[in-house]
Every structure is written in C-alpha cells, then in structure tokens.
N, CA, C and O atoms as a GROMACS GRO file, in nm:
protein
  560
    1UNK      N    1   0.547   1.622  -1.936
    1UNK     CA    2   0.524   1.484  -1.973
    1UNK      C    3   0.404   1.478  -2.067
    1UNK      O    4   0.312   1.557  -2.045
    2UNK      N    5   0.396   1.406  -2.153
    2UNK     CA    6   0.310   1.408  -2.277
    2UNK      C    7   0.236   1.299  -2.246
    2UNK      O    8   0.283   1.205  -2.182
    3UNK      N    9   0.104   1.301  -2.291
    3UNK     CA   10   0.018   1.151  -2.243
    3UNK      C   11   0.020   1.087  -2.419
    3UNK      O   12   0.018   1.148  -2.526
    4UNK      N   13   0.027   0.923  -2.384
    4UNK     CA   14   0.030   0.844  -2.519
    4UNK      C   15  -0.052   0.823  -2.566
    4UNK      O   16  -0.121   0.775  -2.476
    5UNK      N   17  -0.109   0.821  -2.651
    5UNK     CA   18  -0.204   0.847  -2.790
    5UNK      C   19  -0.193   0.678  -2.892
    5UNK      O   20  -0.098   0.642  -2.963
    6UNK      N   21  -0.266   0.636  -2.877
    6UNK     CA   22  -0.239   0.497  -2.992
    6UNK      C   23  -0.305   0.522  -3.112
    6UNK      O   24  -0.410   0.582  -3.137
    7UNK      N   25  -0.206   0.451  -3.196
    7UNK     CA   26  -0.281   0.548  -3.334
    7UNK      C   27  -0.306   0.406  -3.422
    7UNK      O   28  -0.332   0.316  -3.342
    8UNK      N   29  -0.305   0.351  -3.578
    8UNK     CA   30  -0.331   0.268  -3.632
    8UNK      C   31  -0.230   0.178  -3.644
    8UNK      O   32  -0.269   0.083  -3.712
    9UNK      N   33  -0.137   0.168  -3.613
    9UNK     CA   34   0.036   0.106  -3.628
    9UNK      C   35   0.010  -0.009  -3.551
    9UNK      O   36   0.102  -0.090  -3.552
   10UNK      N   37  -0.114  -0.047  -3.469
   10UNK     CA   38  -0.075  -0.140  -3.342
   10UNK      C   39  -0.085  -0.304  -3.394
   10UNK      O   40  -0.158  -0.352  -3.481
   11UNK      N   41  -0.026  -0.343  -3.344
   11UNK     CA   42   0.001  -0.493  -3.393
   11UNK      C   43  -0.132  -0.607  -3.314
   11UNK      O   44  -0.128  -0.636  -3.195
   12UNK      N   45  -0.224  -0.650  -3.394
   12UNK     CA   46  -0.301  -0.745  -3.330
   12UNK      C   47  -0.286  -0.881  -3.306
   12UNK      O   48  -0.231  -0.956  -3.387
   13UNK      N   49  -0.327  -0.912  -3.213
   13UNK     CA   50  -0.317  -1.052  -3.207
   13UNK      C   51  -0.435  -1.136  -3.179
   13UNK      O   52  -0.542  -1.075  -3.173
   14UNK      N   53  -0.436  -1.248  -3.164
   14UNK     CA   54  -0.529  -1.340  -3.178
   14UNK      C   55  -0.558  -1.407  -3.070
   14UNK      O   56  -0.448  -1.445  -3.030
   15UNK      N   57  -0.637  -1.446  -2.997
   15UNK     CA   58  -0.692  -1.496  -2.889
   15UNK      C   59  -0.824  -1.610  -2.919
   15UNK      O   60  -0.915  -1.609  -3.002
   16UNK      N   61  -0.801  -1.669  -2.850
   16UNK     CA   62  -0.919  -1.807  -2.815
   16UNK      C   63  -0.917  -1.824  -2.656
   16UNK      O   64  -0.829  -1.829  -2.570
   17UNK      N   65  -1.060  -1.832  -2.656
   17UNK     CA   66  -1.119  -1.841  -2.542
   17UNK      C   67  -1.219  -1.956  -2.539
   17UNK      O   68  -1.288  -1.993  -2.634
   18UNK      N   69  -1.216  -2.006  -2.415
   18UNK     CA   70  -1.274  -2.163  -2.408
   18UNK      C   71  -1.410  -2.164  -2.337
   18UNK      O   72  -1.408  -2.207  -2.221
   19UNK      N   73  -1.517  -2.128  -2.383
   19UNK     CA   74  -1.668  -2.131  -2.298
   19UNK      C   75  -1.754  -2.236  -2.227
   19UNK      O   76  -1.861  -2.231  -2.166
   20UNK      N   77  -1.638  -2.362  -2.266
   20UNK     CA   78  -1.725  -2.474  -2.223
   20UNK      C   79  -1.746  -2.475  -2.033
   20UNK      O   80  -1.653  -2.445  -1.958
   21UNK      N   81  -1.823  -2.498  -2.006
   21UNK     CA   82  -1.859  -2.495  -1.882
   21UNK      C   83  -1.844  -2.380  -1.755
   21UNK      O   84  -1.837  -2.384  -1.632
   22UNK      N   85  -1.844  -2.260  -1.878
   22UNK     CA   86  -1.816  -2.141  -1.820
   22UNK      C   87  -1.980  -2.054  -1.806
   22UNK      O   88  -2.084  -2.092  -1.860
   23UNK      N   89  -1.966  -1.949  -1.730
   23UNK     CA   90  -2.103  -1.889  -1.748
   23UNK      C   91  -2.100  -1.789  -1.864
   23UNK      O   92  -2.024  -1.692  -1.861
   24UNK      N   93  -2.178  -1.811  -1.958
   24UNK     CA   94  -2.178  -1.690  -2.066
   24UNK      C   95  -2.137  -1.551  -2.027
   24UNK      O   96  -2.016  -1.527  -2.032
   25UNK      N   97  -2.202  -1.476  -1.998
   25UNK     CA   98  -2.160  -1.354  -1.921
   25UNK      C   99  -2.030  -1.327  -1.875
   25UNK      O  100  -1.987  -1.212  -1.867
   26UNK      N  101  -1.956  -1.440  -1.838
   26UNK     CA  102  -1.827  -1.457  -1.776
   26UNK      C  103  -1.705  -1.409  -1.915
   26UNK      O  104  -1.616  -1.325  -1.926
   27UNK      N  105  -1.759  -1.509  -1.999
   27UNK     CA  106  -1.720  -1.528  -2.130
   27UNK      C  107  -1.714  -1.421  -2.195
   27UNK      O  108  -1.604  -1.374  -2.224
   28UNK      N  109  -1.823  -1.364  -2.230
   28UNK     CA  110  -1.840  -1.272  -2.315
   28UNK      C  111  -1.773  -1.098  -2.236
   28UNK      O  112  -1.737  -1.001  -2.303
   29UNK      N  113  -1.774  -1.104  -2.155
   29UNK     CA  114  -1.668  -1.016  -2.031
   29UNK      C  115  -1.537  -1.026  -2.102
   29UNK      O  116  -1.495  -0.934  -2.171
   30UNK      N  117  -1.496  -1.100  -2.091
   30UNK     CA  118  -1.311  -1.154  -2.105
   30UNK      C  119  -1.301  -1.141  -2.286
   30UNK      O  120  -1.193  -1.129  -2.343
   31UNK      N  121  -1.433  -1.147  -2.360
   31UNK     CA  122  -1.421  -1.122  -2.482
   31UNK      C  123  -1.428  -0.978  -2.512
   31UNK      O  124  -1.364  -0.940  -2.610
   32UNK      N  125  -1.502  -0.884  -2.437
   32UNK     CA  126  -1.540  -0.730  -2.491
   32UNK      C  127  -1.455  -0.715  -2.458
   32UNK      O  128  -1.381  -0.663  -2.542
   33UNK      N  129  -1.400  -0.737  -2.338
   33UNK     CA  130  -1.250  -0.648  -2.310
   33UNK      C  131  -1.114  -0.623  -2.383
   33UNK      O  132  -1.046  -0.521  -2.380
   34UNK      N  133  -1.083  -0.768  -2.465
   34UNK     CA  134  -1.033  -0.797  -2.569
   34UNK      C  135  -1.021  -0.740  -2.681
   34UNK      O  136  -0.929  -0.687  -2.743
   35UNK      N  137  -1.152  -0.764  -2.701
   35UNK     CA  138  -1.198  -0.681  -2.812
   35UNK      C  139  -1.183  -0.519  -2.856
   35UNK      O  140  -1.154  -0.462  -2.961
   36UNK      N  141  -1.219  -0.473  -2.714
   36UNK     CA  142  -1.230  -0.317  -2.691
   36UNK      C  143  -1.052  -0.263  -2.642
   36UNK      O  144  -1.019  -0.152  -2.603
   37UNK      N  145  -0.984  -0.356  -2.657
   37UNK     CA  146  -0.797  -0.361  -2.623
   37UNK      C  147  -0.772  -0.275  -2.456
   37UNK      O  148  -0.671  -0.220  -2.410
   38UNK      N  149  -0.919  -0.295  -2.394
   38UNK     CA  150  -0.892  -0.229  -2.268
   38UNK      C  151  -0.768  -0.314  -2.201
   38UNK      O  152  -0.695  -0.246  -2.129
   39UNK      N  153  -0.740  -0.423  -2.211
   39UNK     CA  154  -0.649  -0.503  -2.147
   39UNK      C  155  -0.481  -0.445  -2.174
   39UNK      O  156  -0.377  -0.477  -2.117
   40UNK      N  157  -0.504  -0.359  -2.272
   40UNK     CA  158  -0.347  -0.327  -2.343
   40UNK      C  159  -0.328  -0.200  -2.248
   40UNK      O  160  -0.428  -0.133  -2.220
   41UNK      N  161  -0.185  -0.158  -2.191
   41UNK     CA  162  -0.121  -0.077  -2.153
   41UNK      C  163  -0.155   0.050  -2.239
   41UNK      O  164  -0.153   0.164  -2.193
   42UNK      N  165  -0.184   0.019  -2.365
   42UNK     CA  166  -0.155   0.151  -2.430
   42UNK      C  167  -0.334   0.189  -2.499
   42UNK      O  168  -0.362   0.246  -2.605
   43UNK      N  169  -0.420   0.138  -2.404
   43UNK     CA  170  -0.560   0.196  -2.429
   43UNK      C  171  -0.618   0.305  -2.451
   43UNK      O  172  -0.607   0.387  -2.360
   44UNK      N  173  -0.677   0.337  -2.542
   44UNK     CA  174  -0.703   0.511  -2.582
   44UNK      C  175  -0.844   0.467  -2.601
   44UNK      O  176  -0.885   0.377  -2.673
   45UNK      N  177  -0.907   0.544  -2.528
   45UNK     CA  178  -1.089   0.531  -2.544
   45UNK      C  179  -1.130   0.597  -2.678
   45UNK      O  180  -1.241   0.647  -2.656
   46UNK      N  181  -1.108   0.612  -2.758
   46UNK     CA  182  -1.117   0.690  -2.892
   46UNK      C  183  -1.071   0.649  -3.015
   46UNK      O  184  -1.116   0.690  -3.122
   47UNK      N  185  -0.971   0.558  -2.998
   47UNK     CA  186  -0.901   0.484  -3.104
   47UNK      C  187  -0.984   0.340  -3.084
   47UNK      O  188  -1.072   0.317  -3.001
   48UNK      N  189  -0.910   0.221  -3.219
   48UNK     CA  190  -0.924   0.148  -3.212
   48UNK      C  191  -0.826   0.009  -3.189
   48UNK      O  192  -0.771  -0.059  -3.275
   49UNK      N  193  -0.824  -0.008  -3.022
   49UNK     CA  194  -0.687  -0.076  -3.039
   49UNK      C  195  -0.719  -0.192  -2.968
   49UNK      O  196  -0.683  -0.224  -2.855
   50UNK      N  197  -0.794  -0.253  -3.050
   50UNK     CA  198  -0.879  -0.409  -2.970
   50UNK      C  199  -0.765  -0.531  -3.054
   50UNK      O  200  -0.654  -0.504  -3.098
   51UNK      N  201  -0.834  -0.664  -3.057
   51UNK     CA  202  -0.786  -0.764  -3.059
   51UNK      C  203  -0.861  -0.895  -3.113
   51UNK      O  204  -0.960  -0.929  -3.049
   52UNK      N  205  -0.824  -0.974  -3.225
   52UNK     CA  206  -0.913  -1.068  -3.218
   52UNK      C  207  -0.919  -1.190  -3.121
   52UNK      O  208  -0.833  -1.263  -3.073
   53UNK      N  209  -1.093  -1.182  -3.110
   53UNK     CA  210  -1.120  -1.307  -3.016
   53UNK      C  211  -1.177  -1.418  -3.094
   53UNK      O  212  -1.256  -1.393  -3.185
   54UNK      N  213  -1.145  -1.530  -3.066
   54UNK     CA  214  -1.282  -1.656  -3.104
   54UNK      C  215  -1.243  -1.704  -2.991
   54UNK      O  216  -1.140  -1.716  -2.924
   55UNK      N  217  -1.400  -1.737  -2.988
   55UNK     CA  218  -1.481  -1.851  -2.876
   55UNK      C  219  -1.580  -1.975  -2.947
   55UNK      O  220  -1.677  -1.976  -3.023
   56UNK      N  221  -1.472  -2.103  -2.859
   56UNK     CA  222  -1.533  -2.197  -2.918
   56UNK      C  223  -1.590  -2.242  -2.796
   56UNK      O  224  -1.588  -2.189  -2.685
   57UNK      N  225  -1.654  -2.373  -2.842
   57UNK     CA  226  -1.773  -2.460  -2.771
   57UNK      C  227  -1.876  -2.345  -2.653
   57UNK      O  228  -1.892  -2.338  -2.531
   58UNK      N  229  -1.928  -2.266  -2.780
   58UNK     CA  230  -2.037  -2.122  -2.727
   58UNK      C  231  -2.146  -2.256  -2.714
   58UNK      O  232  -2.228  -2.214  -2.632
   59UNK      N  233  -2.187  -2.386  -2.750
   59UNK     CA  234  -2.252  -2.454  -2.710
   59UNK      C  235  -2.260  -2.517  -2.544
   59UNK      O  236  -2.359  -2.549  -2.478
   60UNK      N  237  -2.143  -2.519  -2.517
   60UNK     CA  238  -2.134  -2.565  -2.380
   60UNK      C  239  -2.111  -2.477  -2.269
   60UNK      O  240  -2.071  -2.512  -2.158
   61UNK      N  241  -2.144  -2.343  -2.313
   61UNK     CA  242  -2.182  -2.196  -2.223
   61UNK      C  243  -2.248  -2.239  -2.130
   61UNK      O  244  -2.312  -2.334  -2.174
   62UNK      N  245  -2.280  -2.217  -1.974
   62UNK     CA  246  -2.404  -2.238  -1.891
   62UNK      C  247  -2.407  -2.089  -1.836
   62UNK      O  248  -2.324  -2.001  -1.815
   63UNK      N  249  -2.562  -2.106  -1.824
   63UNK     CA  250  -2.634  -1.972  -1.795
   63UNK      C  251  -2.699  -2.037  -1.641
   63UNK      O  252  -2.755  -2.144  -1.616
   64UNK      N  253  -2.664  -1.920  -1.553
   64UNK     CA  254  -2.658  -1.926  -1.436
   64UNK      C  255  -2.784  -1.916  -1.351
   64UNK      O  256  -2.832  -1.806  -1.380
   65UNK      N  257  -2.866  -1.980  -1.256
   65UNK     CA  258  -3.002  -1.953  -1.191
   65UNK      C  259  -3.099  -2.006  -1.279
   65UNK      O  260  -3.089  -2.118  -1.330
   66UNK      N  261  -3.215  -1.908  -1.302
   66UNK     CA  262  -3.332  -1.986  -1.391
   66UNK      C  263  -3.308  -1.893  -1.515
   66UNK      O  264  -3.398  -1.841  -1.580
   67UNK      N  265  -3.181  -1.879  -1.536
   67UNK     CA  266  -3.180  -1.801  -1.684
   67UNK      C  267  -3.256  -1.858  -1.788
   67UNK      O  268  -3.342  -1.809  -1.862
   68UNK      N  269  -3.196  -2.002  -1.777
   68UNK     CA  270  -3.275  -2.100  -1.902
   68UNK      C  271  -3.415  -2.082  -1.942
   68UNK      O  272  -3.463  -2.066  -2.054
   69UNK      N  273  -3.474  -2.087  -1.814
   69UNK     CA  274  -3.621  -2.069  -1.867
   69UNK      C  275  -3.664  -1.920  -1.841
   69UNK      O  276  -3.757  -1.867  -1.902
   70UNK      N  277  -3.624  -1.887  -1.790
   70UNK     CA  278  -3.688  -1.716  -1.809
   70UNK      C  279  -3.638  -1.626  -1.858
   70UNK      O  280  -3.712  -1.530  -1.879
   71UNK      N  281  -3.471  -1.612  -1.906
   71UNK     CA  282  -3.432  -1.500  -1.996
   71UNK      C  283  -3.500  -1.517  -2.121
   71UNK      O  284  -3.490  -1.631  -2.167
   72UNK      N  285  -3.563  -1.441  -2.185
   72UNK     CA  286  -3.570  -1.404  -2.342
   72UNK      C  287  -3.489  -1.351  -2.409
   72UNK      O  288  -3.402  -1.301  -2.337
   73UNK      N  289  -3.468  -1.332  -2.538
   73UNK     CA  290  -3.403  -1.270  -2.639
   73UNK      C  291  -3.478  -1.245  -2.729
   73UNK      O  292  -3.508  -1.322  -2.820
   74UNK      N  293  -3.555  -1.028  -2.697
   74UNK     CA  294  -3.659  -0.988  -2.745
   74UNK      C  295  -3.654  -0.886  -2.914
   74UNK      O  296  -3.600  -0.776  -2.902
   75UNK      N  297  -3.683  -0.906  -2.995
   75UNK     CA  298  -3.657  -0.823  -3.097
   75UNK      C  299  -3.810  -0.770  -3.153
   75UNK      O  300  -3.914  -0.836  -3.161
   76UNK      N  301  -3.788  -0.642  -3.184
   76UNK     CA  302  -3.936  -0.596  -3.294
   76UNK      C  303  -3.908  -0.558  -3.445
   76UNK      O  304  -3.812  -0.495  -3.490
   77UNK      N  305  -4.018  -0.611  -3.512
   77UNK     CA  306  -3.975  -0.583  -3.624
   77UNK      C  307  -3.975  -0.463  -3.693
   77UNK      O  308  -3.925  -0.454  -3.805
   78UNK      N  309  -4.039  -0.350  -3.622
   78UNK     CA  310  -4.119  -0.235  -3.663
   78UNK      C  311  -4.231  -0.202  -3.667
   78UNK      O  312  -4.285  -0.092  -3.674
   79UNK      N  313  -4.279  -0.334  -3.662
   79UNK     CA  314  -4.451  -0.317  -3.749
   79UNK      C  315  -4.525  -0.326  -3.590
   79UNK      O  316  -4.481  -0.364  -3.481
   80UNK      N  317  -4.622  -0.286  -3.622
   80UNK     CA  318  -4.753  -0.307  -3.527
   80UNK      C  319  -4.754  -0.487  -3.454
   80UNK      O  320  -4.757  -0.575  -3.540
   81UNK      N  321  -4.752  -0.524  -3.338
   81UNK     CA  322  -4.781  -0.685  -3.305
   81UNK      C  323  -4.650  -0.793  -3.340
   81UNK      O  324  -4.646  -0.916  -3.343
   82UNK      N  325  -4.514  -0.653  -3.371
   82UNK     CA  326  -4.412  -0.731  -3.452
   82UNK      C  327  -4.281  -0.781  -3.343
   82UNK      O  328  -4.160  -0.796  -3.353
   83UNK      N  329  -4.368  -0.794  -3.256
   83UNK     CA  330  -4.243  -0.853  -3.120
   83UNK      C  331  -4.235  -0.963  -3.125
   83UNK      O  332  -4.330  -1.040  -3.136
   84UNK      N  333  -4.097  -0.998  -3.116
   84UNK     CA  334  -4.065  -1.155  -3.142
   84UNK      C  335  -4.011  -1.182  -3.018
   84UNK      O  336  -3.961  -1.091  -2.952
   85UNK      N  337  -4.016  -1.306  -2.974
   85UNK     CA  338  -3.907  -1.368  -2.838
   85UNK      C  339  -3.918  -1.513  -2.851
   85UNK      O  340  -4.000  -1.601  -2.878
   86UNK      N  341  -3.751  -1.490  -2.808
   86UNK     CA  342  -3.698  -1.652  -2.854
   86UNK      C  343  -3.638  -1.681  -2.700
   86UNK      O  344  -3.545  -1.612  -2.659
   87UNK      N  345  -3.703  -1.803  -2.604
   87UNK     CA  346  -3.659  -1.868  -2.457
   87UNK      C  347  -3.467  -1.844  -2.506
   87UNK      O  348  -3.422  -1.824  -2.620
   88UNK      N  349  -3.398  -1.853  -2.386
   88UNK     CA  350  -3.255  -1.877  -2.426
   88UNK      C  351  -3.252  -2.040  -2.424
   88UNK      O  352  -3.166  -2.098  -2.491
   89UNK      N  353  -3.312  -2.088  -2.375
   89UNK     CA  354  -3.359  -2.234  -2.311
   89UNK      C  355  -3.339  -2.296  -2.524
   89UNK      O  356  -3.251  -2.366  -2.574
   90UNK      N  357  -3.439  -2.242  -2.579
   90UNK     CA  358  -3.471  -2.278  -2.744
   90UNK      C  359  -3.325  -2.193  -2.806
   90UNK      O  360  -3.241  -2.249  -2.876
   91UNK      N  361  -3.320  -2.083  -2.772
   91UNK     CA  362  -3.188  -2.058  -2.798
   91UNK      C  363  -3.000  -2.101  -2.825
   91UNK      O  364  -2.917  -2.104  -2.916
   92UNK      N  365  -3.012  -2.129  -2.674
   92UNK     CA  366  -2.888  -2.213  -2.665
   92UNK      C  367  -2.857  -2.335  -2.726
   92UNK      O  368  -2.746  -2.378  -2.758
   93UNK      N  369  -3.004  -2.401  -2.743
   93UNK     CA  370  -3.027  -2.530  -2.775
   93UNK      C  371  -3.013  -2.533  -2.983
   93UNK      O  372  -2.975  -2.639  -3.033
   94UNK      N  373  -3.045  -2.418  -3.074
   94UNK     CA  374  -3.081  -2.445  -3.174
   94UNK      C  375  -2.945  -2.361  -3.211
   94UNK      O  376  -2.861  -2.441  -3.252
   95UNK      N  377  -2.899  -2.234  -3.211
   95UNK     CA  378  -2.822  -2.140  -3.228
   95UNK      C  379  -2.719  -2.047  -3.082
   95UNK      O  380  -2.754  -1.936  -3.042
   96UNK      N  381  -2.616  -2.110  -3.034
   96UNK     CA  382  -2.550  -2.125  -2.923
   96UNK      C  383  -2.464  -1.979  -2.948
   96UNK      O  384  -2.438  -1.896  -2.860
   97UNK      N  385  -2.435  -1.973  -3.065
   97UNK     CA  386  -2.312  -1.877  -3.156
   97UNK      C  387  -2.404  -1.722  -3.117
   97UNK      O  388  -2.355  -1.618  -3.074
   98UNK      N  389  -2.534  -1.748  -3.146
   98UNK     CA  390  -2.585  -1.586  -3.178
   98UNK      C  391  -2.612  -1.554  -2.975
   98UNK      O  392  -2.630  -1.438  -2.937
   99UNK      N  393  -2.610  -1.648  -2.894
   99UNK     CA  394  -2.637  -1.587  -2.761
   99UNK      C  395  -2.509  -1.555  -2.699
   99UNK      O  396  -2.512  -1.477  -2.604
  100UNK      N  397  -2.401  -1.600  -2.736
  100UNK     CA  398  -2.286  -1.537  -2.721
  100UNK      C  399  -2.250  -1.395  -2.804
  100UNK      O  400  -2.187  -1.301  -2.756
  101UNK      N  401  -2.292  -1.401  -2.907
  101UNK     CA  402  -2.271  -1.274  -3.014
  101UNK      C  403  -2.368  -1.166  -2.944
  101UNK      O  404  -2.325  -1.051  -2.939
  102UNK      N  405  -2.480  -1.191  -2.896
  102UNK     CA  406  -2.590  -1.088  -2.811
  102UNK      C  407  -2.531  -1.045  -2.734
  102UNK      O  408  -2.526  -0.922  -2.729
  103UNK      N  409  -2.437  -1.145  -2.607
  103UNK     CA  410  -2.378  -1.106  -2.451
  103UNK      C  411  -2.264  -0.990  -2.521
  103UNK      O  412  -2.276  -0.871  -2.493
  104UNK      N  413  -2.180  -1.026  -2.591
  104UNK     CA  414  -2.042  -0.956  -2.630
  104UNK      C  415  -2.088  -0.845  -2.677
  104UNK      O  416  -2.031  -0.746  -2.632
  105UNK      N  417  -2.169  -0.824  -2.750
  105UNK     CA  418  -2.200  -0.717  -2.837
  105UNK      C  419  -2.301  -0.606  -2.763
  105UNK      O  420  -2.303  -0.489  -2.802
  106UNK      N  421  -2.380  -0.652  -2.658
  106UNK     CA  422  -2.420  -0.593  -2.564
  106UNK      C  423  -2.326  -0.484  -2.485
  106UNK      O  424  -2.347  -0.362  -2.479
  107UNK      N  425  -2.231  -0.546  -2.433
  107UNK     CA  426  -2.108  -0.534  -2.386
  107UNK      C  427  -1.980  -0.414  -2.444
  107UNK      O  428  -1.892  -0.351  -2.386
  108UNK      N  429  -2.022  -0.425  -2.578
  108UNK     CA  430  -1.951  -0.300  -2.661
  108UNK      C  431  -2.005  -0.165  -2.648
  108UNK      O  432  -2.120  -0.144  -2.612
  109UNK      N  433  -1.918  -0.068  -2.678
  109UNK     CA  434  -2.004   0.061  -2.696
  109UNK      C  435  -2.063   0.041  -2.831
  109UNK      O  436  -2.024  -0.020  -2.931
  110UNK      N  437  -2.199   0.130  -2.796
  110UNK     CA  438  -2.318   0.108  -2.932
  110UNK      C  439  -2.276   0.247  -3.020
  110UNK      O  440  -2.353   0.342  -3.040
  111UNK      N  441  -2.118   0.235  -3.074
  111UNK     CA  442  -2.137   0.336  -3.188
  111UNK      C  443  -2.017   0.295  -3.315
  111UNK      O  444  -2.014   0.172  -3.312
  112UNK      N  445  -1.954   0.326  -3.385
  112UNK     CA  446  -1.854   0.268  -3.484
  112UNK      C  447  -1.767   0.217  -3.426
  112UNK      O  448  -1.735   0.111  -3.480
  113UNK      N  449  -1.667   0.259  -3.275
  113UNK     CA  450  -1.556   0.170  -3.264
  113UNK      C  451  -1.658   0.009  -3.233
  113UNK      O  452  -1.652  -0.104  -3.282
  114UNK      N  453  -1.730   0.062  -3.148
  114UNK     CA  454  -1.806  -0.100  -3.100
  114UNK      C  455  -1.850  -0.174  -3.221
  114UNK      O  456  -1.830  -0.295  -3.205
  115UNK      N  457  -1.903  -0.144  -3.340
  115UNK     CA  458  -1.933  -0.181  -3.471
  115UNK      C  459  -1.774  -0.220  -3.502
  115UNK      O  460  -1.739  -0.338  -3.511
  116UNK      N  461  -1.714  -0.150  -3.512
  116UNK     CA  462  -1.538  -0.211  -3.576
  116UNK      C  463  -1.491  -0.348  -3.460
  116UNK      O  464  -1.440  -0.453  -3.500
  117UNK      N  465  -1.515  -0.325  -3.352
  117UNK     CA  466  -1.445  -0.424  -3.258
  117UNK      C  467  -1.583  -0.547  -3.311
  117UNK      O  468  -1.556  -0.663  -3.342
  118UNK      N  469  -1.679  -0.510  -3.311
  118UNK     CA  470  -1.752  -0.652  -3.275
  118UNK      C  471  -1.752  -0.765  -3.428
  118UNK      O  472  -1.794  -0.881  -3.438
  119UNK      N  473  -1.679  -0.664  -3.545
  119UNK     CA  474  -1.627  -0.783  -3.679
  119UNK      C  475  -1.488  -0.817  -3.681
  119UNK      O  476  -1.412  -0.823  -3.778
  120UNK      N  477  -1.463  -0.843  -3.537
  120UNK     CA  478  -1.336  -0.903  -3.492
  120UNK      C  479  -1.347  -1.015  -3.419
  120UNK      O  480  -1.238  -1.065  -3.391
  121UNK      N  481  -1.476  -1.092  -3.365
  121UNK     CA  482  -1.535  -1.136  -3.291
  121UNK      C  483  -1.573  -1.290  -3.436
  121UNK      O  484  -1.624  -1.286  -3.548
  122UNK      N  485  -1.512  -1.410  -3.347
  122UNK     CA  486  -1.534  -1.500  -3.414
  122UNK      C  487  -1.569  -1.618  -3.328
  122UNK      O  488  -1.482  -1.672  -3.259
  123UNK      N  489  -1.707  -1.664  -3.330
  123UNK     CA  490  -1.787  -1.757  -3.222
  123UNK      C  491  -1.803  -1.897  -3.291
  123UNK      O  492  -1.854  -1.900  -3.403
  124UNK      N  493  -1.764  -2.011  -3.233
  124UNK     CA  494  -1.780  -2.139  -3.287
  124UNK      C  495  -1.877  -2.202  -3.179
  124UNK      O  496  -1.871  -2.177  -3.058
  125UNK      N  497  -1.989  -2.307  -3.253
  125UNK     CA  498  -2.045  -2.399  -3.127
  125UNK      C  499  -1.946  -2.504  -3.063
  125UNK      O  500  -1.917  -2.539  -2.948
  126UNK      N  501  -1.912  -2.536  -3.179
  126UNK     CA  502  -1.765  -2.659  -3.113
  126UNK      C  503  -1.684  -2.589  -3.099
  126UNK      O  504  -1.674  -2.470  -3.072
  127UNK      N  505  -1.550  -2.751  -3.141
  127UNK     CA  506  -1.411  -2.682  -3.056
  127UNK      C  507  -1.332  -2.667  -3.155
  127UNK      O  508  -1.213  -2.644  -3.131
  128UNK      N  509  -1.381  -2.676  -3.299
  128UNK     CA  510  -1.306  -2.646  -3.429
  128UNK      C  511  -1.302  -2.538  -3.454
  128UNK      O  512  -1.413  -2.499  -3.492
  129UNK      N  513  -1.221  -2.455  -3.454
  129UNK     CA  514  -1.223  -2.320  -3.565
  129UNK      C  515  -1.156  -2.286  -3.659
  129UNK      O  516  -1.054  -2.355  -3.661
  130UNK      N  517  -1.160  -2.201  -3.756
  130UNK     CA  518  -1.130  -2.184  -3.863
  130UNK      C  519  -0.987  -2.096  -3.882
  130UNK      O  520  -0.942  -2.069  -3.993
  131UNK      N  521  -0.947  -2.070  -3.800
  131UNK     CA  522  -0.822  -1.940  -3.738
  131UNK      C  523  -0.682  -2.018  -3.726
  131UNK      O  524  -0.593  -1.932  -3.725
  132UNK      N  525  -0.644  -2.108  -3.719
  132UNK     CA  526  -0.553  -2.191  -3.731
  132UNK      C  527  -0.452  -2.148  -3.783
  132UNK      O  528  -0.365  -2.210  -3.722
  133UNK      N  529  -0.402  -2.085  -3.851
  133UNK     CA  530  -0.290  -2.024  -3.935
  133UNK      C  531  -0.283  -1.865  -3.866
  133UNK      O  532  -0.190  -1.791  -3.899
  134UNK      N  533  -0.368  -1.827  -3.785
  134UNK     CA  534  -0.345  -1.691  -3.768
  134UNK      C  535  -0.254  -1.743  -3.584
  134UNK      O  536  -0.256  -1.661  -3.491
  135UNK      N  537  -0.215  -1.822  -3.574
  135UNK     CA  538  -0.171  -1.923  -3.442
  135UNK      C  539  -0.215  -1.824  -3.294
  135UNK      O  540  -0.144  -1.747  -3.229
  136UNK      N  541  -0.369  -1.866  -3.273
  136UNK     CA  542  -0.393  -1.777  -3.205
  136UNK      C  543  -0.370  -1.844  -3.024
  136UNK      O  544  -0.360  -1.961  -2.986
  137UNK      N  545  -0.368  -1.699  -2.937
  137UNK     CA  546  -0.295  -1.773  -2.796
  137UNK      C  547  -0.441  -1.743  -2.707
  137UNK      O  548  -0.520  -1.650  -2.692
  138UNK      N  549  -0.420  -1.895  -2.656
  138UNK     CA  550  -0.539  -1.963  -2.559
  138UNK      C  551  -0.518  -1.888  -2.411
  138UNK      O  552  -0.413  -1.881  -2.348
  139UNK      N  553  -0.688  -1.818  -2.363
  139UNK     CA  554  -0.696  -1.785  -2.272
  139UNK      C  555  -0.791  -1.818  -2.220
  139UNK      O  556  -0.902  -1.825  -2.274
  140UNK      N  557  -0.752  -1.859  -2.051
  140UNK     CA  558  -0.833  -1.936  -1.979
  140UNK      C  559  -0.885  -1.862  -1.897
  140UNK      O  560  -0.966  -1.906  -1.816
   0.00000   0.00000   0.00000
C-alpha cells in the first residue's frame, strides 16, 4: 500500500469565518487550520495544501479574562531602548485586523509554507469583504 502525497493540482477554496462575538484565539484556531489544509483528508506536512480564509467583523473579536488590559503586543526595533508595546485594549480599539493577523500567524509554522499560507489570509474589521466573486462558503 503506497501512502498519498499531495502535490500542486489541489483545488482551493474559499472560506469566511464570522469573529463577531467570538474569542479571538478561538477564531484564529479555525483560521490556521484552514489555512495550513490540516482539515483536508489529503494533508501532507510538507506540501502546501491550505485554503483561503477571510474573517470579518475582527472588530467584534472578544478577548477573554483581563486580556484587555494586560496582554501587550511587544515588538523591538533593533536598536538600543527600541521596545515598543501597544495594550490590546488600544489595539483592538484602533487596528482590530492586525490582532487577528498576530493570533493566526502566531499559529503558523515560522518558515515558507507558514509565509505561503499566511498571504492567503484575508481579515476585515466589518462585515464587508472584498471576495464576493470568489463565492466563498461560511463557517461557523
């Protein structure tokens, strides 16, 4: 018996996912997985056989416990004193899209397939998106 191998032939499809009143983390879960095509029968950890996701209303995400005020989202710039941190609290509130894009992308492996899956990844604050013609199927 031969084991199956997925190669570039695979047919993608399109997915939307609904964040409003969901917990981020929850969200962004049901998106890497997607993404990373672990959900498909024919998963090969080596290939690339993910899926596009968008997630709309990443504004109406809730973050669970005292996330609000005590998670950060820490970056350095390189330099000497060059640490930046942004509350998720100021976060969620100004740019909703990039704390969902942090959770998912966290969530990927940190090497080219995770780089290929995560410019498949399309985050809206509302409930408009731009994908409309690609007739993508709603998952709850």
């Amino acid at each position: 018996m031969s084991t199956y191998m997925a190669n570039n032939t695979i047919e993608r499809k399109w997915y939307v996912i609904d964040a409003a009143g969901k917990p981020l983390g929850r969200t962004a879960v049901k998106a890497a997985t997607i993404l990373r095509g672990k959900h498909r029968p024919e998963f090969t950890p080596h290939a690339d056989c993910g899926e596009f996701v968008i997630i709309i209303n990443a504004a109406k995400a809730t973050l669970t416990g005292k996330k609000l005020e005590q998670k950060f989202y820490r970056h350095h710039s390189g330099y000497i004193g060059g640490l930046k941190e942004v509350s998720y609290k100021k976060l969620m509130a100004e740019r909703p899209e990039m704390a969902m894009e942090l959770a998912v992308k966290g969530m990927l492996p940190h090497n080219t397939l995770g780089a290929k899956a995560f410019t498949r990844l399309h985050v809206y604050a509302g409930e408009n998106h731009e994908q409309a013609a690609q007739k993508p199927v709603a998952i709850d």
